[in-house]
TORKOL-4160 file (C-alpha; in steps of 0.2 Angstrom, whole numbers, padded with zeros to 4 digits, m for minus):
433
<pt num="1" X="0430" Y="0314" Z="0509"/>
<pt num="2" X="0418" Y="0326" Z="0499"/>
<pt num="3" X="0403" Y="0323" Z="0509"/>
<pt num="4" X="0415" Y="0324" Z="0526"/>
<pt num="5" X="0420" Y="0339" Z="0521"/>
<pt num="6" X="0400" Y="0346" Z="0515"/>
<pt num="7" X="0393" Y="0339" Z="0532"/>
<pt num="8" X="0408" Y="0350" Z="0540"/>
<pt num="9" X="0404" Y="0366" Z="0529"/>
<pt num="10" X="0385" Y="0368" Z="0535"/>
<pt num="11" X="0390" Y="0372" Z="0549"/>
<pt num="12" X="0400" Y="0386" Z="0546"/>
<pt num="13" X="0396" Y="0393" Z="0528"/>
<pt num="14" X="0376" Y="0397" Z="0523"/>
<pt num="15" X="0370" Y="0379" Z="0512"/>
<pt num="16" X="0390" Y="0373" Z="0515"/>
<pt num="17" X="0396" Y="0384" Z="0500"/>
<pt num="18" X="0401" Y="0402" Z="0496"/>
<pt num="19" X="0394" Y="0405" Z="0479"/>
<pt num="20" X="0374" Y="0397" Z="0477"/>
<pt num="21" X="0379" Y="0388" Z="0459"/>
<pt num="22" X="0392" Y="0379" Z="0469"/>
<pt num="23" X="0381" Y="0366" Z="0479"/>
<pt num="24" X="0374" Y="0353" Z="0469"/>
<pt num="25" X="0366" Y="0338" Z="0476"/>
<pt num="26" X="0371" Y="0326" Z="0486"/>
<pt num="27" X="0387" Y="0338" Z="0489"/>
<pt num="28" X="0397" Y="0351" Z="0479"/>
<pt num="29" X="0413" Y="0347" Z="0470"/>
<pt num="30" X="0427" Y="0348" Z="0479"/>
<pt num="31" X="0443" Y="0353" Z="0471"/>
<pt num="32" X="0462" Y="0346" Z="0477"/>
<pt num="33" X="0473" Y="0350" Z="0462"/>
<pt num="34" X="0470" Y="0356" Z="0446"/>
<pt num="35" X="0482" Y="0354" Z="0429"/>
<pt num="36" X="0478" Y="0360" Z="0411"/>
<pt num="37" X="0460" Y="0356" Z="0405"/>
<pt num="38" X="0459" Y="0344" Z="0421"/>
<pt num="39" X="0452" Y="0343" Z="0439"/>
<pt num="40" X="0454" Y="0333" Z="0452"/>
<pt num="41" X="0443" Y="0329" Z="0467"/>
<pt num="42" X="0446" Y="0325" Z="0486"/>
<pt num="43" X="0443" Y="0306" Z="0481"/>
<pt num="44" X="0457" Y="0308" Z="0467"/>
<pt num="45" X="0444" Y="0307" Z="0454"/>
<pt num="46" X="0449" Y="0316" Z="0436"/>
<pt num="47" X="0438" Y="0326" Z="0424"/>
<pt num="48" X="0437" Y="0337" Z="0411"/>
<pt num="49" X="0434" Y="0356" Z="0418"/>
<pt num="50" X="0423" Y="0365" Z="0406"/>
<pt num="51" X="0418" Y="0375" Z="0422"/>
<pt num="52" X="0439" Y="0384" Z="0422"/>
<pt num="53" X="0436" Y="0397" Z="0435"/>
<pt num="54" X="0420" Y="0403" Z="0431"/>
<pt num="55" X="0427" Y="0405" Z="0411"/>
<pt num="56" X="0441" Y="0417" Z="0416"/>
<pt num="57" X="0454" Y="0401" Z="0415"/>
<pt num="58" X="0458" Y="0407" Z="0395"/>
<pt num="59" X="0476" Y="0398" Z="0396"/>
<pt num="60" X="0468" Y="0384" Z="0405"/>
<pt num="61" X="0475" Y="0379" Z="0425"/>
<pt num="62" X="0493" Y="0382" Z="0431"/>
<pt num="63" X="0499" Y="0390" Z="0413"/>
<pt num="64" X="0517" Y="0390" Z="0413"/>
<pt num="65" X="0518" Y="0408" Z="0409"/>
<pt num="66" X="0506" Y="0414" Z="0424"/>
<pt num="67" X="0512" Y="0401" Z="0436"/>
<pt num="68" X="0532" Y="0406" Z="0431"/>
<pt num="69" X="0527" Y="0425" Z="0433"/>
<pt num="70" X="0519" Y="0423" Z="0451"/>
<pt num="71" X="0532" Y="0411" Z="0456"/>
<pt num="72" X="0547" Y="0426" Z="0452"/>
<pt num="73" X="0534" Y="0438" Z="0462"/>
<pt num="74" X="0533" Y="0429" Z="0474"/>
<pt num="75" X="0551" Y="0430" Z="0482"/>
<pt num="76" X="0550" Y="0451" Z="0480"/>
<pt num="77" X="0531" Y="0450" Z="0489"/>
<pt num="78" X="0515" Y="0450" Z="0482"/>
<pt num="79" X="0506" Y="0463" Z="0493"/>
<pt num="80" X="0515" Y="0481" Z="0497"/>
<pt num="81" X="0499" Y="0492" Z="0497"/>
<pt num="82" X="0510" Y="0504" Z="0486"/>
<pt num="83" X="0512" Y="0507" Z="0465"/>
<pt num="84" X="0522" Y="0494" Z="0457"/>
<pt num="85" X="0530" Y="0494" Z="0440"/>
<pt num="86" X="0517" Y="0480" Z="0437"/>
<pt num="87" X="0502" Y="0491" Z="0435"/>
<pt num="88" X="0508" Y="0501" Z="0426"/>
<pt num="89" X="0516" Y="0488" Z="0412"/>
<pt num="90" X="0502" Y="0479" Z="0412"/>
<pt num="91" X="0489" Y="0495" Z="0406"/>
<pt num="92" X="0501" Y="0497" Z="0394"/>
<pt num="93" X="0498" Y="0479" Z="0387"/>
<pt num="94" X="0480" Y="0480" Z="0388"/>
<pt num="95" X="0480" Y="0497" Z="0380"/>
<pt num="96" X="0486" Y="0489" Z="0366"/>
<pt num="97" X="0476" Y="0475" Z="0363"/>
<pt num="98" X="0460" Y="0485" Z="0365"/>
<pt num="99" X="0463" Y="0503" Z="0357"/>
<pt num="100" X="0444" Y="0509" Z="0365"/>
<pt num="101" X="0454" Y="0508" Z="0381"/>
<pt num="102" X="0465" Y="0525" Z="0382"/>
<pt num="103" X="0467" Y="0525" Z="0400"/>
<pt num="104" X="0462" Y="0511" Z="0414"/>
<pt num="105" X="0462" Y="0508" Z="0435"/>
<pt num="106" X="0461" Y="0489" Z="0443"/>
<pt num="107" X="0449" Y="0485" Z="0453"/>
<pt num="108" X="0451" Y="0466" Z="0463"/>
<pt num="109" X="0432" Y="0458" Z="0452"/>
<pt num="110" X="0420" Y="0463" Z="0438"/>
<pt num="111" X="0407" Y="0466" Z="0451"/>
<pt num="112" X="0417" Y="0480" Z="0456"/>
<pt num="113" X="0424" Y="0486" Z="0441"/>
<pt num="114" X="0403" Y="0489" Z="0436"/>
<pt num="115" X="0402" Y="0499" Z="0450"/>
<pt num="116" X="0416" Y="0509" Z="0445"/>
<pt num="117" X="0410" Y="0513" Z="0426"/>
<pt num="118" X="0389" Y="0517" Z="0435"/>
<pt num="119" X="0401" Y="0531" Z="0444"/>
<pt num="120" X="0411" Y="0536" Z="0431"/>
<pt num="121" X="0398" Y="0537" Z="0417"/>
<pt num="122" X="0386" Y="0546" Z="0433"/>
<pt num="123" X="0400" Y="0558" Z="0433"/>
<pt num="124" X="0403" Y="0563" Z="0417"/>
<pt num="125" X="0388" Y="0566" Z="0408"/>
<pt num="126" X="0377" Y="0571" Z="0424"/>
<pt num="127" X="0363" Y="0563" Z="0423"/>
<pt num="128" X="0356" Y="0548" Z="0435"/>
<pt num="129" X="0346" Y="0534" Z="0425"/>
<pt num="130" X="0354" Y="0518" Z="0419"/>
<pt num="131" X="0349" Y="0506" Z="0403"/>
<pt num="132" X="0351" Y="0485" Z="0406"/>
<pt num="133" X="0347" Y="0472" Z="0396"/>
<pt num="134" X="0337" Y="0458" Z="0403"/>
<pt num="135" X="0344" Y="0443" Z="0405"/>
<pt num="136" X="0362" Y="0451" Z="0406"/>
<pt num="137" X="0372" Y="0449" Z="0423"/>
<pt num="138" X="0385" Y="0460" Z="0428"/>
<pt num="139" X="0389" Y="0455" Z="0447"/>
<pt num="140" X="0379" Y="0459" Z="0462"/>
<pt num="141" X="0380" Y="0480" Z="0459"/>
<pt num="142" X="0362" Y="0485" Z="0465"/>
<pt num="143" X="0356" Y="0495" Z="0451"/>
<pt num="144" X="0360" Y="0483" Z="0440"/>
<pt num="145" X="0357" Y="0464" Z="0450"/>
<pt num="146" X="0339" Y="0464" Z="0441"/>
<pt num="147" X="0331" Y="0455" Z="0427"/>
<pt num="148" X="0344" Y="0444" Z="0429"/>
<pt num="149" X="0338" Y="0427" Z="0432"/>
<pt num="150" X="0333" Y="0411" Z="0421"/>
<pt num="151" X="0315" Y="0415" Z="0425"/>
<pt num="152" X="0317" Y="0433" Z="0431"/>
<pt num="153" X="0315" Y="0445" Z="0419"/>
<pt num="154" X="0304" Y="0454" Z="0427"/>
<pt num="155" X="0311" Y="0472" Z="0434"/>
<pt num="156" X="0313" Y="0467" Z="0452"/>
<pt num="157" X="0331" Y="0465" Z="0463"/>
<pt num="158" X="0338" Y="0448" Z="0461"/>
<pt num="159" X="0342" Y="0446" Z="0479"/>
<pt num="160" X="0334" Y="0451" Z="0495"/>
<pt num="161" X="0340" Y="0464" Z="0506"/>
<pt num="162" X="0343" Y="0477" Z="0491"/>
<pt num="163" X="0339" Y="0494" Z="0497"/>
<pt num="164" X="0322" Y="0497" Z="0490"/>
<pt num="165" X="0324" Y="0512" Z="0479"/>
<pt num="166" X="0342" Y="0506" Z="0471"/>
<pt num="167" X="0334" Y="0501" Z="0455"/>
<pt num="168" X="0324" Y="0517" Z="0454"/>
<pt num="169" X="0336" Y="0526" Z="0439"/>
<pt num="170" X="0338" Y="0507" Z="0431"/>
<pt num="171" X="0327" Y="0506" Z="0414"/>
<pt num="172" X="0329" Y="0486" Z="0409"/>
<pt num="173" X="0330" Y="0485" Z="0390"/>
<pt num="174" X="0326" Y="0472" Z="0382"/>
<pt num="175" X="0339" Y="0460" Z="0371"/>
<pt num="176" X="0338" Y="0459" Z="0349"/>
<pt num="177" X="0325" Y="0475" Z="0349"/>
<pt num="178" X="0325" Y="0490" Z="0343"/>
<pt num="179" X="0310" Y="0495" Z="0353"/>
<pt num="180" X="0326" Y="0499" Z="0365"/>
<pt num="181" X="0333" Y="0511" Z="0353"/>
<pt num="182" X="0318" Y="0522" Z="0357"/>
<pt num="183" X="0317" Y="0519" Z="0376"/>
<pt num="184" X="0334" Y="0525" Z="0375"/>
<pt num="185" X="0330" Y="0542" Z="0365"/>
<pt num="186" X="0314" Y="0544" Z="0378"/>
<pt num="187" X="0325" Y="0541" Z="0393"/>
<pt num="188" X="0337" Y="0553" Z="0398"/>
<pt num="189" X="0354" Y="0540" Z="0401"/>
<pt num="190" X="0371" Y="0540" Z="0406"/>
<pt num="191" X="0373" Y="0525" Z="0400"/>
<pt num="192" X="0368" Y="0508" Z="0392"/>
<pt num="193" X="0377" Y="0494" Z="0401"/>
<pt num="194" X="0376" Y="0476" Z="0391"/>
<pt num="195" X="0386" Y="0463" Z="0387"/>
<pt num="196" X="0389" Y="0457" Z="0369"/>
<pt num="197" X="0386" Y="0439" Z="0373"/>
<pt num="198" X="0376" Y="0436" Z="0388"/>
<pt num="199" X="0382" Y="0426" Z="0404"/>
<pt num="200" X="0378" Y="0408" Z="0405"/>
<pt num="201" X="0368" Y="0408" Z="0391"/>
<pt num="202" X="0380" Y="0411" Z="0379"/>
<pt num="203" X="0367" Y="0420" Z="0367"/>
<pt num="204" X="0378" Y="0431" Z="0356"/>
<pt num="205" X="0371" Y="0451" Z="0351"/>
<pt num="206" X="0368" Y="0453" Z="0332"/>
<pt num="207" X="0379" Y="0463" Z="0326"/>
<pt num="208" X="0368" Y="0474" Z="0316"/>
<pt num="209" X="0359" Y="0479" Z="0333"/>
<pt num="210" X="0375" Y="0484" Z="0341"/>
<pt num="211" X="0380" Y="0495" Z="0324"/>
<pt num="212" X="0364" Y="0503" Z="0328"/>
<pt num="213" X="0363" Y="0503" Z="0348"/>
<pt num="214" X="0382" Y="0514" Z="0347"/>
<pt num="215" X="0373" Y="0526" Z="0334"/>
<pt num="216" X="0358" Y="0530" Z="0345"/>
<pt num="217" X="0370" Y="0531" Z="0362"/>
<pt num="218" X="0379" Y="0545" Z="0351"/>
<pt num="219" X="0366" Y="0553" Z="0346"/>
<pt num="220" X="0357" Y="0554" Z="0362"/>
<pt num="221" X="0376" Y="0558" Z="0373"/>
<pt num="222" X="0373" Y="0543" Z="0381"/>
<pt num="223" X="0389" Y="0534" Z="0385"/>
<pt num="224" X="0390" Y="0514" Z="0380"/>
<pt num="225" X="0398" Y="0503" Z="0391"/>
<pt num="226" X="0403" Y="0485" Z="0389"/>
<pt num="227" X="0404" Y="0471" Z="0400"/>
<pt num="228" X="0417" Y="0461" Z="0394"/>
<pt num="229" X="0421" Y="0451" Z="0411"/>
<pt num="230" X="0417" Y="0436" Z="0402"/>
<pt num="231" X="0423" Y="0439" Z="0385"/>
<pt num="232" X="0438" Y="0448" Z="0390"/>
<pt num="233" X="0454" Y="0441" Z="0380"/>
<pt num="234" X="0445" Y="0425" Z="0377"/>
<pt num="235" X="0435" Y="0428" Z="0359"/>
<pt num="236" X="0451" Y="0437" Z="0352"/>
<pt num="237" X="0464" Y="0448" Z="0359"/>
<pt num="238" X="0454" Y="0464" Z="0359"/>
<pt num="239" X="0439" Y="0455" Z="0368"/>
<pt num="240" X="0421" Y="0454" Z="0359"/>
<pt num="241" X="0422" Y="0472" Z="0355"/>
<pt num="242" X="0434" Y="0469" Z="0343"/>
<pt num="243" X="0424" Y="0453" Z="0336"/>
<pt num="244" X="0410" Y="0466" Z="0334"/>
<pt num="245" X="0418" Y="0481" Z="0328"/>
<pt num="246" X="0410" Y="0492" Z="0339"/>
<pt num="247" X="0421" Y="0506" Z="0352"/>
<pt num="248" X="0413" Y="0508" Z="0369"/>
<pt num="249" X="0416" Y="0522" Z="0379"/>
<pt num="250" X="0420" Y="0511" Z="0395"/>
<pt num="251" X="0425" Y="0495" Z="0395"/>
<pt num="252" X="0425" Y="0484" Z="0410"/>
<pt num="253" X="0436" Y="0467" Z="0414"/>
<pt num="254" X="0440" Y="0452" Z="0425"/>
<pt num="255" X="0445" Y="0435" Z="0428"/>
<pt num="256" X="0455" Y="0434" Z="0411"/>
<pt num="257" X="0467" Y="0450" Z="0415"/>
<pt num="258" X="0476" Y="0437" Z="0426"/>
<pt num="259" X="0475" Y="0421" Z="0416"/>
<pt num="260" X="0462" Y="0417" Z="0426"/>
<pt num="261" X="0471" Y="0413" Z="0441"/>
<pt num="262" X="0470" Y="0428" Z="0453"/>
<pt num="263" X="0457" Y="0441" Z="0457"/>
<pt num="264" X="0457" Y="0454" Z="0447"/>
<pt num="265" X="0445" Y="0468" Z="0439"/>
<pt num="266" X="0451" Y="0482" Z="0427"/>
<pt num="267" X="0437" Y="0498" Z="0420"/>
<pt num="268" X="0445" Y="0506" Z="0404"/>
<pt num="269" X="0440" Y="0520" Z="0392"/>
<pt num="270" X="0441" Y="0536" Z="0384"/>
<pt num="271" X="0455" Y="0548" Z="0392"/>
<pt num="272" X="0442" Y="0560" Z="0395"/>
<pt num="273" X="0430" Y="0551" Z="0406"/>
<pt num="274" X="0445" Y="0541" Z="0414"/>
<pt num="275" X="0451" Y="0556" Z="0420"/>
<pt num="276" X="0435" Y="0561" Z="0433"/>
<pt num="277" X="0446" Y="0547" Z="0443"/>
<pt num="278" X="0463" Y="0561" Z="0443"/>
<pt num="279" X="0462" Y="0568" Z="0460"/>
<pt num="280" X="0473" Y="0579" Z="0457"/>
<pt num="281" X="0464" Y="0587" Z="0442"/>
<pt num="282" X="0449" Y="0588" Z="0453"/>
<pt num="283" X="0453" Y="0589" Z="0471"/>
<pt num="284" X="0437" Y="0593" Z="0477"/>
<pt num="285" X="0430" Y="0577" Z="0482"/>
<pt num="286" X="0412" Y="0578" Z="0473"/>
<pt num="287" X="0420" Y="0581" Z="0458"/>
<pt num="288" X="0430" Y="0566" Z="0455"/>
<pt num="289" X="0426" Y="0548" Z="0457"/>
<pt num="290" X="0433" Y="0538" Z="0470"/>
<pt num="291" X="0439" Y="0521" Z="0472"/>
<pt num="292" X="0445" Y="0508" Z="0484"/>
<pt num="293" X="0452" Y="0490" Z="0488"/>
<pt num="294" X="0466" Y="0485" Z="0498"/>
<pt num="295" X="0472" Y="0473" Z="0486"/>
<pt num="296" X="0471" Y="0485" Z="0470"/>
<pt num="297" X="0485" Y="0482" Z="0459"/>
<pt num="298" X="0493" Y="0473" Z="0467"/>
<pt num="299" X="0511" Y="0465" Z="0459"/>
<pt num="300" X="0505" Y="0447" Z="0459"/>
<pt num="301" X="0490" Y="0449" Z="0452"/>
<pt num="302" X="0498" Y="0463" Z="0439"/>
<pt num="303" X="0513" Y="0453" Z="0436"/>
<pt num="304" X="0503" Y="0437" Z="0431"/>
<pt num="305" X="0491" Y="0448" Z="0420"/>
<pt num="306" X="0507" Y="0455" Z="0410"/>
<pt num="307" X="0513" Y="0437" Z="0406"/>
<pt num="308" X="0496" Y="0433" Z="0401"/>
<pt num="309" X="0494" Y="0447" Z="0389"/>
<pt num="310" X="0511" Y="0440" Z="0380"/>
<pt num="311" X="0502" Y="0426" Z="0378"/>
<pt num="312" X="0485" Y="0432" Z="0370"/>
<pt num="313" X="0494" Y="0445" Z="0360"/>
<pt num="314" X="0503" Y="0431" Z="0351"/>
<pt num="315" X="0484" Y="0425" Z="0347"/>
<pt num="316" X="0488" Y="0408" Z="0340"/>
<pt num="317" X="0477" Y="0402" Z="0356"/>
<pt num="318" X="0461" Y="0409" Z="0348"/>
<pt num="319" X="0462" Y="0400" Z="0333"/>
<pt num="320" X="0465" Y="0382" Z="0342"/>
<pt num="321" X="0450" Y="0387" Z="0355"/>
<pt num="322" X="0437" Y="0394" Z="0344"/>
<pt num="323" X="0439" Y="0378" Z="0331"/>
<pt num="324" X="0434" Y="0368" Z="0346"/>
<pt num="325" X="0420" Y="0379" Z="0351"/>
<pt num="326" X="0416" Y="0376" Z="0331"/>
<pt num="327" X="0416" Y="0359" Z="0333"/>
<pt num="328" X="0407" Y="0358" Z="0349"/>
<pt num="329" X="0392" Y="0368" Z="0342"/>
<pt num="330" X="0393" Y="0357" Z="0325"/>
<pt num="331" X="0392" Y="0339" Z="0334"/>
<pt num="332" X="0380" Y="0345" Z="0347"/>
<pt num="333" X="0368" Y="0352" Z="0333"/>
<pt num="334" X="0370" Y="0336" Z="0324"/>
<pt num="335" X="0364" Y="0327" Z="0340"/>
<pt num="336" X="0350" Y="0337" Z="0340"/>
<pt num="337" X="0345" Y="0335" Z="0324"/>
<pt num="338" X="0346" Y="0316" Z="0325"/>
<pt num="339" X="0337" Y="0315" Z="0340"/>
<pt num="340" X="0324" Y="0329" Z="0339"/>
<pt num="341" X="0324" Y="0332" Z="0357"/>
<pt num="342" X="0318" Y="0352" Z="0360"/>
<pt num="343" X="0334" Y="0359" Z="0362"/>
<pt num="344" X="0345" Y="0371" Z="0355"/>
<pt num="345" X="0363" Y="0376" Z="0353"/>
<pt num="346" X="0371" Y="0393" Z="0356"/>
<pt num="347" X="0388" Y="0401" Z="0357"/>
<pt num="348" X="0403" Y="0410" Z="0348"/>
<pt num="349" X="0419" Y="0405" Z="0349"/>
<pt num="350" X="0424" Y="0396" Z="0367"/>
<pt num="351" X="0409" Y="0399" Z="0371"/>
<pt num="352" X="0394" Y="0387" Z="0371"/>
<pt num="353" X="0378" Y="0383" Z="0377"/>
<pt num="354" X="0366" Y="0367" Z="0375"/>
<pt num="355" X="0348" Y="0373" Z="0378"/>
<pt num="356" X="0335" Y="0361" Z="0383"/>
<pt num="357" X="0317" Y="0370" Z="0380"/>
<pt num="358" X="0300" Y="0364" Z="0387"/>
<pt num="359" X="0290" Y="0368" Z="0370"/>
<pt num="360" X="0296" Y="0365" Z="0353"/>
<pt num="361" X="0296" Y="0380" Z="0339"/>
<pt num="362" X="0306" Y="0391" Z="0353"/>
<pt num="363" X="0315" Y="0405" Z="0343"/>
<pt num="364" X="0336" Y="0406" Z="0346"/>
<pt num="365" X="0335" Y="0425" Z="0356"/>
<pt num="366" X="0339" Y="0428" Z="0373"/>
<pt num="367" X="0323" Y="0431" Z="0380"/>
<pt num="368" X="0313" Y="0415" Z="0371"/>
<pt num="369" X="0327" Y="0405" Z="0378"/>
<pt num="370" X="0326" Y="0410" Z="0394"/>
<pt num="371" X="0307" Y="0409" Z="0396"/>
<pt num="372" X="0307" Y="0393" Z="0388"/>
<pt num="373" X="0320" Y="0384" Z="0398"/>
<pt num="374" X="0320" Y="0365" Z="0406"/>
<pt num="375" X="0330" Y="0369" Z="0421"/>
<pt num="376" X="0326" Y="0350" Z="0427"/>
<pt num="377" X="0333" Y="0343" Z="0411"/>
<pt num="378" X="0348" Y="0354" Z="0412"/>
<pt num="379" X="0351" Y="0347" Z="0433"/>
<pt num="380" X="0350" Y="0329" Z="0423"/>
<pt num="381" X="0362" Y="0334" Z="0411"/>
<pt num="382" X="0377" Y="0342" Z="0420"/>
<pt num="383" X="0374" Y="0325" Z="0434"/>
<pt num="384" X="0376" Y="0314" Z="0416"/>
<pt num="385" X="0389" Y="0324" Z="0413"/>
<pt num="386" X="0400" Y="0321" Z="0427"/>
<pt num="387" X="0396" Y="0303" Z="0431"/>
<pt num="388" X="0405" Y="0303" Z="0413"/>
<pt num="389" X="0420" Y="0314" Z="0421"/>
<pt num="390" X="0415" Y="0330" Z="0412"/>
<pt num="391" X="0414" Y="0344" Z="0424"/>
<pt num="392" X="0403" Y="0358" Z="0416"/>
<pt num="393" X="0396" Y="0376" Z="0424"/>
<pt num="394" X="0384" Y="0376" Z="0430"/>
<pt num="395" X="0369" Y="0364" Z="0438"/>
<pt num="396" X="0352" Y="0371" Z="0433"/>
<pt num="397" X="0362" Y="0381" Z="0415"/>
<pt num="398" X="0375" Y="0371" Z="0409"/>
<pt num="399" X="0387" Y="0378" Z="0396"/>
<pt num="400" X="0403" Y="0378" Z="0394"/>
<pt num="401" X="0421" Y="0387" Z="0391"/>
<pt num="402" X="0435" Y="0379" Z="0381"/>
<pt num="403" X="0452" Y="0385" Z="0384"/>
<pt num="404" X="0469" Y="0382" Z="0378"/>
<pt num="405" X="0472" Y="0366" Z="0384"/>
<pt num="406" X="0458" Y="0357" Z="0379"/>
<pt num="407" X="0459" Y="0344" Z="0365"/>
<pt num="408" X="0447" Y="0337" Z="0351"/>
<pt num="409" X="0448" Y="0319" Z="0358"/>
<pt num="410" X="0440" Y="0329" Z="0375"/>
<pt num="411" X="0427" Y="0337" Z="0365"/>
<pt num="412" X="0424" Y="0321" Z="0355"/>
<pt num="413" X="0420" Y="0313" Z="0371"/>
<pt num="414" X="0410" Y="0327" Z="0378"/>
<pt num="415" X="0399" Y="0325" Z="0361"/>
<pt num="416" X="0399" Y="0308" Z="0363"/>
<pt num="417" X="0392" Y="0312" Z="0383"/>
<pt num="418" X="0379" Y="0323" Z="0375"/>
<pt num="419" X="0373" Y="0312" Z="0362"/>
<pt num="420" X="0369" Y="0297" Z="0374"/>
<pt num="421" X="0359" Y="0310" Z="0385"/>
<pt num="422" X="0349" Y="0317" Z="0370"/>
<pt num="423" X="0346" Y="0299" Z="0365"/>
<pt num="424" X="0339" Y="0297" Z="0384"/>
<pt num="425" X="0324" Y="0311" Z="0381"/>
<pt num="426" X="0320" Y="0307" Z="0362"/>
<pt num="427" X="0306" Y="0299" Z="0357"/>
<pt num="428" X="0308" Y="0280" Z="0357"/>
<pt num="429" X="0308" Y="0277" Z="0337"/>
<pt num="430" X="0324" Y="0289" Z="0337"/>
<pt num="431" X="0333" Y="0280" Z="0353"/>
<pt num="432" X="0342" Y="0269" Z="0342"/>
<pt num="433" X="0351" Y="0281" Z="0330"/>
């Protein structure tokens, strides 16, 4: 049914799939139901889902509290284009959790929630230019789709069709180096935008270099945003920042706010900046910043993200999904070590990545991993994967995000997986450990 359903989509959807990293060859996975740490496909086949909504799936599918939640909306309606009680209840949650955010505003993803902060931090300290990281993605915003990619670092737009000047203002920084400090102090910025670990590749920051990169943003009045779409709610209940022990100035969210099941984006901060987005206070239309989205805050989404936060402010979850992260990183590095394949493991918490690297002697930061990477071996290893019934994100950078539901016999068998594929590459005098 799968490959009915692909031969169907080319028709009428560009490659058969709405998001690139969905295809896969022969055909992309199609979903029918989804339960826990589990997915099934059209053929009634079951895996393990390390992929969980593109990482926002903390609590894991259809979590009681989110699906009871929506299921109580749902007879008041879920879509009134009006402010609802939910909105409001839920900032107050999140406020909570995360003390750098003093006000907030929804937004309906990340992507959009990024564009919001480039606006608000524009606004508030006047100036035009933007610092990035390289390697660090946050969405499809123009200025900052750009030294992106597994081979791109190089400062040119990720995608076509980019209007040609919208990375003029963008400085890309580069990861682990305090070469950046001093591009920042050179550079007049309104912000530094990064996030604290690094999509897909799952490459944390040290925490040193953040201490240091907050001290030259306030020493230069340049405002320090992080881009917590990803780590939002799922490291601990204050998100990475509070792992870090580092207050940004603007915070942006998604995915997690809701569980992981709705659409949903959120851009917190300091009261002061958060208020260039009161109209009220400033009327005149250049002076405040704008927003939009039909779907903004609405009482689905915002009841199901209230729920949720019950959920992580309780915080026994963390403890559960960050000892299987520890024990994921621990038996993959074993593998590694026994079978002395070029590879090398990265993560924090639920989050983890297997590297597989073209040369030997490759050092663990972001840009040595991304220059040095075996995309080939990576395809092979997410198709090993799922002929074992582990579904991972994502073909050609496979890492993966633990959540609630998962259990050590799943991560004992997605070690075991691993180790058979190592054994595959490694020199033949090792294939028999």
């Amino acid at each position: 049914m799968s490959k009915e359903f692909y031969d169907r989509a080319v028709r009428v959807l560009p490659n058969g799939v709405t998001r690139p990293f969905r295809f896969f060859e022969p055909y992309p996975f199609y979903c029918k139901k989804a339960y826990g740490s589990k997915l099934v496909d059209l053929e009634n086949r079951v895996y393990t889902d390390y992929w969980q909504g593109h990482g926002g799936l903390v609590l894991g599918h259809l979590h009681p509290s989110t699906v009871n939640a929506a299921k109580e909306q749902l007879e008041l309606g879920f879509h009134w284009g009006v402010c609802n009680e939910w909105e409001v209840k839920l900032a107050e949650e999140v406020s909570k959790l995360v003390p750098s955010v003093e006000m907030i505003t929804w937004t309906n993803s990340g992507t959009e929630a990024n564009l919001i902060a480039l606006k608000l931090a524009r606004a508030y300290t006047h100036r035009d230019k933007i610092g990035k990281f390289e390697g660090h993605f946050h969405g499809i915003v123009e200025p900052l789709y750009i030294a992106t990619g597994l081979g791109g670092l190089a400062d040119t737009p990720d995608s076509a069709g980019h209007d040609p000047s919208s990375a003029r203002n963008t400085v890309v920084l580069r990861s682990h180096n305090q070469e950046s400090y001093k591009t920042i102090k050179k550079e007049s910025m309104a912000c530094v935008m990064l996030e604290l670990v690094s999509s897909a590749s799952h490459v944390p920051e040290e925490k040193e270099f953040i201490k240091g990169l907050r001290e030259v943003c306030d020493e230069t009045g340049t405002l320090l945003i992080i881009d917590e779409v990803i780590t939002g709610f799922r490291l601990a209940p204050g998100g990475a920042q509070e792992v870090w022990g580092v207050s940004p100035d603007i915070t942006t969210f998604g995915k997690a706010i809701t569980g992981g099941e709705f659409a949903v984006g959120a851009v917190g901060g300091k009261r002061q900046i958060m208020e260039l987005m009161n109209c009220k206070k400033y009327p005149k239309p250049s002076d405040h910043v704008s927003q939009g989205g039909t779907y903004v805050g609405n009482p689905l989404s915002m009841r199901a993200g209230y729920a949720a936060m019950k959920v992580y402010q309780e915080g026994s979850l963390y403890t559960h999904i960050n000892k299987l992260g520890q024990k994921l990183i621990d038996g993959l590095q074993e593998a590694i070590k026994d079978t002395h394949v070029n590879a090398k493991v990265t993560g924090i918490g639920s989050l983890v990545k297997l590297h597989f690297l073209k040369t030997s002697g490759v050092g663990a930061d972001l840009r040595s991993l991304k220059m040095n990477a075996d995309s080939q071996t990576d395809n092979k290893y997410f198709h090993h994967l799922l002929s074992k019934g582990i579904f991972a994100m994502i073909p050609n950078e496979v890492h993966f995000y633990i959540c609630l539901p998962h259990t050590e016999e799943e991560i004992d068998e997605l070690i075991s997986a691993s180790r058979s594929f190592l054994k595959s590459l490694a020199p033949l005098e090792t294939r028999t450990i």
